[in-house]
C-alpha positions in Angstrom: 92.8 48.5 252.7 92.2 49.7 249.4 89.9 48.1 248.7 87.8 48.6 251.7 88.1 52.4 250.5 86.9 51.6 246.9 84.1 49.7 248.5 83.2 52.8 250.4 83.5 55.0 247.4 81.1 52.9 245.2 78.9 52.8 248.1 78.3 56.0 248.6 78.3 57.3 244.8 75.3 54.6 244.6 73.7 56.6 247.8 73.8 59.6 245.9 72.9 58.1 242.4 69.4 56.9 243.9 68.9 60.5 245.3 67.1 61.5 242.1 64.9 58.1 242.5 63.6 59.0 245.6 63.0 62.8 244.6 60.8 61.7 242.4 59.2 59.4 243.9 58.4 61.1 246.8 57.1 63.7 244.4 54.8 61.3 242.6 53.4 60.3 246.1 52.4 63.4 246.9 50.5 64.5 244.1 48.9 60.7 243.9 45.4 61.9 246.0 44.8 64.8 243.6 43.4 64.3 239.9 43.5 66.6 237.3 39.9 67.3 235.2 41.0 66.0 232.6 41.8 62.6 234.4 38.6 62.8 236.0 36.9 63.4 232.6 38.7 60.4 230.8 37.8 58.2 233.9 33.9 59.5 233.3 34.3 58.6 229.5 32.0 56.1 227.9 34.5 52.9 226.8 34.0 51.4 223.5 32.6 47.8 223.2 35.3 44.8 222.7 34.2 42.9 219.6 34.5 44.1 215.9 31.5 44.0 213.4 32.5 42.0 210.2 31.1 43.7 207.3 28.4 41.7 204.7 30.4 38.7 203.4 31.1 38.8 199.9 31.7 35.9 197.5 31.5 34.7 193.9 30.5 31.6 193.1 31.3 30.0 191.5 34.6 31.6 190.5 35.7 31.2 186.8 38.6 28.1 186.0 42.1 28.8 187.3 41.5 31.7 189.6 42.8 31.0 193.2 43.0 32.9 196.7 46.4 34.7 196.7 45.9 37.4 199.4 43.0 38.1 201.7 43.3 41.9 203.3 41.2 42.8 206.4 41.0 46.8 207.1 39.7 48.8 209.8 36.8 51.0 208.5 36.6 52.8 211.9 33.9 52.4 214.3 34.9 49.0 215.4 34.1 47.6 211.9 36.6 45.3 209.6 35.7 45.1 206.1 37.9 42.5 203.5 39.4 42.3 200.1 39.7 39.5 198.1 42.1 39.0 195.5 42.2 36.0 193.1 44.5 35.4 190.0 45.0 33.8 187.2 48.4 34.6 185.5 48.0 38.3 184.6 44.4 37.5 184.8 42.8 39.5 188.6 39.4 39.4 190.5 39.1 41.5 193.7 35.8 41.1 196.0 35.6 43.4 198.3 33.3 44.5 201.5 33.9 47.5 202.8 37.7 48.8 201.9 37.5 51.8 199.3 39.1 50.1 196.0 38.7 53.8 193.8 40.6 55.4 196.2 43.7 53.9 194.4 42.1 54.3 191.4 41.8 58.3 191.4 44.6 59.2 188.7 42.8 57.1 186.1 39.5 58.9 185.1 36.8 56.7 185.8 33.4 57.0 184.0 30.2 55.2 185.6 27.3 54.1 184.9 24.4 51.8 186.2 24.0 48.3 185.1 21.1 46.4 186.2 22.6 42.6 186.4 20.6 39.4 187.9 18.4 42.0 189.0 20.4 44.2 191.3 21.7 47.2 190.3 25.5 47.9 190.1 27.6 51.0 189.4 30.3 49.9 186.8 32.8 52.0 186.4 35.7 52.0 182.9 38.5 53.9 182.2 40.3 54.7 178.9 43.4 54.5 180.7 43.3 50.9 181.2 40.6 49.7 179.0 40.7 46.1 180.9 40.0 47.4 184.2 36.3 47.0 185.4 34.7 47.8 188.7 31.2 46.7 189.6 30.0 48.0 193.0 26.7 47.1 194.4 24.0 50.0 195.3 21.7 48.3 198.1 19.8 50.6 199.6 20.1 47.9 202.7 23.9 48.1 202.8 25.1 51.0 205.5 27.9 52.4 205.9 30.9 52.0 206.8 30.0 48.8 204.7 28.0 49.9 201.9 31.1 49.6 199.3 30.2 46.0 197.9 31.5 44.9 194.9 33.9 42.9 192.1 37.2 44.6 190.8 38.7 42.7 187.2 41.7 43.5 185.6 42.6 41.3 182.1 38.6 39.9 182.2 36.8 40.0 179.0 33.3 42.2 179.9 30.9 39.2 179.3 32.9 37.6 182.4 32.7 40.3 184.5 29.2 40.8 184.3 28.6 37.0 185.1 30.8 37.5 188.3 28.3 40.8 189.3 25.4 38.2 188.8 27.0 35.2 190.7 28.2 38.0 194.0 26.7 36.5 196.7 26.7 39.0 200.1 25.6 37.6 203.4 24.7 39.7 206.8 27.7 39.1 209.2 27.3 37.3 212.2 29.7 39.6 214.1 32.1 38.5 216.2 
């Protein structure tokens, strides 16, 4: 007989325990037919498209002896567009491509100076620093390059000059074909 009465008990604690359940449930049900504005707005909203855009595809070629791939970064540039960085190594040796990510935004605390280069008959913005005299970047002003894709370019760290101007002449940037 006791436990009959224990069965009883845990029976009706569980009635009461789903009271809350059906409270608010019954609640939700009722205000189901009626939308607020801002529902109605976000329901009225135009929906972005599906696919990303690639930026331009950037590549040296060929790349200098003993370099290889050792990390390939893809970031979202906003606007449904991905851009990459390339970074090769050799040793202490480095060689970033990149298309589209901001590289000088991790370079702000060292005091770049620029200028313009003209190389293989493009013209390039090469920037040096005094802080770290064997850091060169080397980024591509197209006039054909839009934005959020337009930063195009080669990054060197430990890369005698003569080298990294042959790597501005060998980039190579192709249209994407989306995806």
């Amino acid at each position: 007989m006791g436990i009959a009465r224990r069965r009883t008990r845990l029976v009706g604690a569980s009635r009461w325990a789903a009271l809350p359940v059906l409270t608010l449930l019954t609640l939700l049900a009722g205000c189901g037919g009626h939308s607020t504005r801002a529902e109605q707005q976000a329901s009225q909203a135009p929906t972005r498209g599906v696919g990303f855009k690639d930026c331009p595809l950037a590549e040296v070629q060929p790349l200098p002896g003993g370099f290889g791939l050792v990390r390939r970064d893809l970031t979202s540039l906003g606007g449904q567009h991905m851009g990459v960085l390339k970074i090769y190594r050799d040793g202490v040796r480095q060689i970033q491509v990149f298309s589209g990510p901001d590289v000088y935004g991790k370079l702000d605390d060292v005091d770049l100076v620029p200028r313009r280069v003209q190389v293989g008959g493009r013209t390039f913005q090469v920037s040096t620093t005094h802080v770290d005299p064997t850091l060169f970047v080397g980024q591509l002003q197209d006039d054909g390059l839009r934005p959020p894709c337009d930063n195009v370019g080669v990054l060197t760290r430990h890369v005698p000059m003569s080298t990294f101007l042959e790597l501005l002449r060998d980039l190579r940037v192709t249209p994407s074909t989306g995806r």
